[in-house]
VOKOLLUM-331757 format. One record per residue (C-alpha): residue number from 1; residue in three letters; x, y, z. Coordinates in nm, 4 decimals, m for minus. Example, Ala and Ser with C-alpha at 12.3 -4.5 7.8 and 13.67 -1.06 7.14 Angstrom:
// VOKOLLUM-331757
nr; rest; c1; c2; c3
1; ALA; 1.2300; m0.4500; 0.7800
2; SER; 1.3670; m0.1060; 0.7140
// end
This chain:
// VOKOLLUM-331757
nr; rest; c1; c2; c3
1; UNK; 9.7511; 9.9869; 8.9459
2; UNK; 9.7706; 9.8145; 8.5933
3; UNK; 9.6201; 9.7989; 8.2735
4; UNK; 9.3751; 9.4718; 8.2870
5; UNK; 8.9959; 9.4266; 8.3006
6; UNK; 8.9833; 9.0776; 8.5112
7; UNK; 9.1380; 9.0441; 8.8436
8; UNK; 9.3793; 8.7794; 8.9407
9; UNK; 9.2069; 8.4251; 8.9975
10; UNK; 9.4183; 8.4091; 9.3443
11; UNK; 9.1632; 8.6326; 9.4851
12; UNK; 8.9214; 8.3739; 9.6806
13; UNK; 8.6975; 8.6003; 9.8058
14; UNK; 8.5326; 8.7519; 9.5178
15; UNK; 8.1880; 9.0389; 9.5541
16; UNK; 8.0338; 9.2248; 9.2406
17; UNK; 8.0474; 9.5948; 9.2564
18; UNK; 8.2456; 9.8464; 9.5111
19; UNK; 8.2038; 9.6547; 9.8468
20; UNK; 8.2818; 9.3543; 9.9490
21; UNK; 8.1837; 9.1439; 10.2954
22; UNK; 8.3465; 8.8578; 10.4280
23; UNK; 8.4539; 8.6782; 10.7807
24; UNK; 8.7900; 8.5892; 10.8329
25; UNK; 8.8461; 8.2206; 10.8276
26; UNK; 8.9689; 8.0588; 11.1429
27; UNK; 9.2939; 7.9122; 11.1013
28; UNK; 9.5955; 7.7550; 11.2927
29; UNK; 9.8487; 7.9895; 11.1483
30; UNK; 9.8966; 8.3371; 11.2711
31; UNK; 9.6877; 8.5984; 11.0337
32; UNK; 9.9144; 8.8421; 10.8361
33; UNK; 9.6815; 9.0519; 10.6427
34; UNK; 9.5750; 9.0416; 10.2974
35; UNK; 9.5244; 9.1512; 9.9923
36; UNK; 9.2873; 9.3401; 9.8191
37; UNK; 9.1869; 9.4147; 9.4560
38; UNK; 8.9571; 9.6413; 9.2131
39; UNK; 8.8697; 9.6469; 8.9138
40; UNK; 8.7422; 9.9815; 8.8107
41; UNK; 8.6363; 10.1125; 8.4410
42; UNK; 8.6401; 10.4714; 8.3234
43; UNK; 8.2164; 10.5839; 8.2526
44; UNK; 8.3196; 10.8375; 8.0017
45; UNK; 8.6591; 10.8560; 7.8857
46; UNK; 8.8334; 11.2349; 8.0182
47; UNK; 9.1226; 11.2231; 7.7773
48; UNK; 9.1632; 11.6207; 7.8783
49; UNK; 9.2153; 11.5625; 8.2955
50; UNK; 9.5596; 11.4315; 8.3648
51; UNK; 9.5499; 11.4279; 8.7887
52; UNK; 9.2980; 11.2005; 8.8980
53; UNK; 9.2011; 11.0428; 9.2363
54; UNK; 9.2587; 10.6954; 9.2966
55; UNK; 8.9664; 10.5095; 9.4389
56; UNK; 8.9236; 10.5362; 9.7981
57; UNK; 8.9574; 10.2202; 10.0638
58; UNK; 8.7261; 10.1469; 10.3593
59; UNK; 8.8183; 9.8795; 10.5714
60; UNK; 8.5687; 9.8298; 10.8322
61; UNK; 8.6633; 9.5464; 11.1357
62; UNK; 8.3192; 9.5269; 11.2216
63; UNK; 8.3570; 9.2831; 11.4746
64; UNK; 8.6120; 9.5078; 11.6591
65; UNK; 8.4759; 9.8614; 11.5576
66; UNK; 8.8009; 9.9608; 11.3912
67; UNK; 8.8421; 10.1752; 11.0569
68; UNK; 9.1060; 10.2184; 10.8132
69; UNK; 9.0639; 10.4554; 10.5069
70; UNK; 9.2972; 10.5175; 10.2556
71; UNK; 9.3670; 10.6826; 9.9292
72; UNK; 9.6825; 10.7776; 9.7067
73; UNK; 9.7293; 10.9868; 9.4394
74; UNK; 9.8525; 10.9303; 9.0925
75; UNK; 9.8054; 11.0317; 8.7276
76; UNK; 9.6048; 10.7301; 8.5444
77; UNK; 9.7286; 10.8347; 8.1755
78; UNK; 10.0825; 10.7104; 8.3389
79; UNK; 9.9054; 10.3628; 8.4028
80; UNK; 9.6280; 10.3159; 8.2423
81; UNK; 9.3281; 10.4361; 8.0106
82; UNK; 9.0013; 10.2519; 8.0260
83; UNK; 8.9945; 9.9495; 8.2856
84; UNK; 9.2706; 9.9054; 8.5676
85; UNK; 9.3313; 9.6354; 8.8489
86; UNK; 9.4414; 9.8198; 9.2016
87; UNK; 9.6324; 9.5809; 9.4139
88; UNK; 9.7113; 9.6957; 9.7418
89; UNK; 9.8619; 9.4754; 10.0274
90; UNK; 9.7970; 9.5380; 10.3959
91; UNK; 9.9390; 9.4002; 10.7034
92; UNK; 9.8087; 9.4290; 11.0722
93; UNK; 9.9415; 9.4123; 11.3953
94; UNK; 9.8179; 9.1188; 11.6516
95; UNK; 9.5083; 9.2893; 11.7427
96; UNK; 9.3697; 9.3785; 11.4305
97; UNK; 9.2423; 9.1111; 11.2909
98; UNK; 9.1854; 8.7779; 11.3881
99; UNK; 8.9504; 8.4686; 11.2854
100; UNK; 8.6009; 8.4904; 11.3134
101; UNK; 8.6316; 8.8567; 11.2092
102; UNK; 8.3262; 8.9996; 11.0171
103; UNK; 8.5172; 9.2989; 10.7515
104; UNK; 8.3372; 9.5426; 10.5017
105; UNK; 8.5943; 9.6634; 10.2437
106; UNK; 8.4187; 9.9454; 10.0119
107; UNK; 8.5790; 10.1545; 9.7125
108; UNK; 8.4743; 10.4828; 9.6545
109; UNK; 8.5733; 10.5381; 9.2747
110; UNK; 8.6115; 10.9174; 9.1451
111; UNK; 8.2665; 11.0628; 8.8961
112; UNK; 8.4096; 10.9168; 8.6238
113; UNK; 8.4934; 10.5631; 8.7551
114; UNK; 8.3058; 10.2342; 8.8005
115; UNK; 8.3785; 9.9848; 9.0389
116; UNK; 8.3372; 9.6495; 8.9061
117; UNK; 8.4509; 9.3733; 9.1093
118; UNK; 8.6951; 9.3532; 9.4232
119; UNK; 8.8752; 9.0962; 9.5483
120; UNK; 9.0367; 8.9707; 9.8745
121; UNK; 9.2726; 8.7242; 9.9737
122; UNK; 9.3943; 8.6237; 10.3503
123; UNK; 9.7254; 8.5859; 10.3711
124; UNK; 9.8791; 8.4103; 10.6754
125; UNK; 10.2061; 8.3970; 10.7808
126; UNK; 10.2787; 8.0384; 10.6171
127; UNK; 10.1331; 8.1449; 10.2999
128; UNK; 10.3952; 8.1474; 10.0087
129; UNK; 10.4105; 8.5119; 9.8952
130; UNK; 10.5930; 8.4691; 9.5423
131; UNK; 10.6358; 8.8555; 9.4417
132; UNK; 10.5359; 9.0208; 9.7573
133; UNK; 10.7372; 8.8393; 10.0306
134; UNK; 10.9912; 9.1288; 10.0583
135; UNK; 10.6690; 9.2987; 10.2188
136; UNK; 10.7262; 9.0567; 10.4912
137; UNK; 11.0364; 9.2337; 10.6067
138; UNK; 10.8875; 9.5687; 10.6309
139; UNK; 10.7891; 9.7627; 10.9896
140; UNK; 10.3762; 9.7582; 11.0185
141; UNK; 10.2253; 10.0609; 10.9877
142; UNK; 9.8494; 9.9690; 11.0605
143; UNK; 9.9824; 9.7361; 11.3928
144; UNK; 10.1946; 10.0149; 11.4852
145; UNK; 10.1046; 10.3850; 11.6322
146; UNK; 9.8603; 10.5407; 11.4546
147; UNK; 9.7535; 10.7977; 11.7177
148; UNK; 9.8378; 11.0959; 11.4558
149; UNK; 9.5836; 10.9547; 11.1731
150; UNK; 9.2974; 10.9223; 11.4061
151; UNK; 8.9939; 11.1173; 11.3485
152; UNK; 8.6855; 10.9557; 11.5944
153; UNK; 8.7509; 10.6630; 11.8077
154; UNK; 8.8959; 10.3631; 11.5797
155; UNK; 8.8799; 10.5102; 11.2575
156; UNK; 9.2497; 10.6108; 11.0966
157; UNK; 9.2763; 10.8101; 10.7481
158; UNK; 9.5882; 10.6979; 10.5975
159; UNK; 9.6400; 10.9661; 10.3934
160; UNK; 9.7744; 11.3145; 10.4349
161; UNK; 9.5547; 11.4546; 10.2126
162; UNK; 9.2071; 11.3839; 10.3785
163; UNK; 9.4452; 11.4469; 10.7395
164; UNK; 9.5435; 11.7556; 10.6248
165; UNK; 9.1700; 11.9138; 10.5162
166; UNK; 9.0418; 11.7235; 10.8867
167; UNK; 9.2954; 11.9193; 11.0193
168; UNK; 9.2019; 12.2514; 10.8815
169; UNK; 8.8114; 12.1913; 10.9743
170; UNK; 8.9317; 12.1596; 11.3256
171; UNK; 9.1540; 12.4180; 11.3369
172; UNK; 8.9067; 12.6852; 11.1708
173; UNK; 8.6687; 12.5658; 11.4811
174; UNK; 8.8847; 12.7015; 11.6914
175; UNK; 8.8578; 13.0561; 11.5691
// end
């Protein structure tokens, strides 16, 4: 996350407000991933709360039924104070994603957050990466095991967090 109020005019794909929908283009080279962006406003300025939740990521495949959701923690007055851009990067295994693909991305903002605009870009792996081609050399997470993240049949939370209170809901079902 940074300090800006427009996103970067790479992002192609472009959608007013917290969701965006889009098919993946068919293309000769082998799909990567992509790239995602928000731009998110504060309603009412909390100058008092330090902790805050960062938005919240759906990624719906809807063509293959498959759901990623993920969210991160941080403290905004370390990053920003009235508008911020999220970039986030995410790579899939073979399976994933593929051409002709229809995908729902929607960001769930905290109370006191407005989702502007969001952003995508499909990245392929020909695609000149400039800053983030170091990502290129790390293991996949998403394309790799994600059997301990799974809640319901295709759908993954990311985060131990949401894991961790899915967990205890379970468990207390038990008893």
């Amino acid at each position: 996350m940074y300090e800006a109020e427009e996103m970067p005019s790479w992002f192609r794909h472009r959608s007013v407000g917290p969701s965006i929908l889009f098919t993946i283009p068919s293309s000769l080279n082998c799909l990567r991933g992509f790239n995602f962006c928000s731009v998110q406003t504060l309603r009412v300025p909390d100058e008092d709360s330090g902790i805050h939740l960062s938005p919240k990521i759906t990624i719906s495949n809807i063509t293959k039924n498959r759901t990623w959701i993920y969210q991160r923690r941080l403290t905004r007055s370390s990053v920003c104070r009235e508008c911020c851009v999220m970039l986030s990067h995410w790579m899939f295994g073979m399976n994933d994603m593929e051409g002709g693909d229809q995908v729902t991305i929607t960001v769930i903002g905290p109370y006191n957050e407005l989702i502007k605009e969001c952003g995508v870009r499909v990245m392929y792996v020909d695609d000149d990466d400039g800053a983030l081609g170091y990502y290129k050399s790390w293991n996949l997470i998403i394309g790799g095991d994600l059997s301990p993240f799974q809640m319901t049949t295709g759908e993954y939370i990311l985060n131990n967090w949401d894991f961790g209170i899915h967990f205890m809901n379970f468990f207390m079902q038990l008893f």
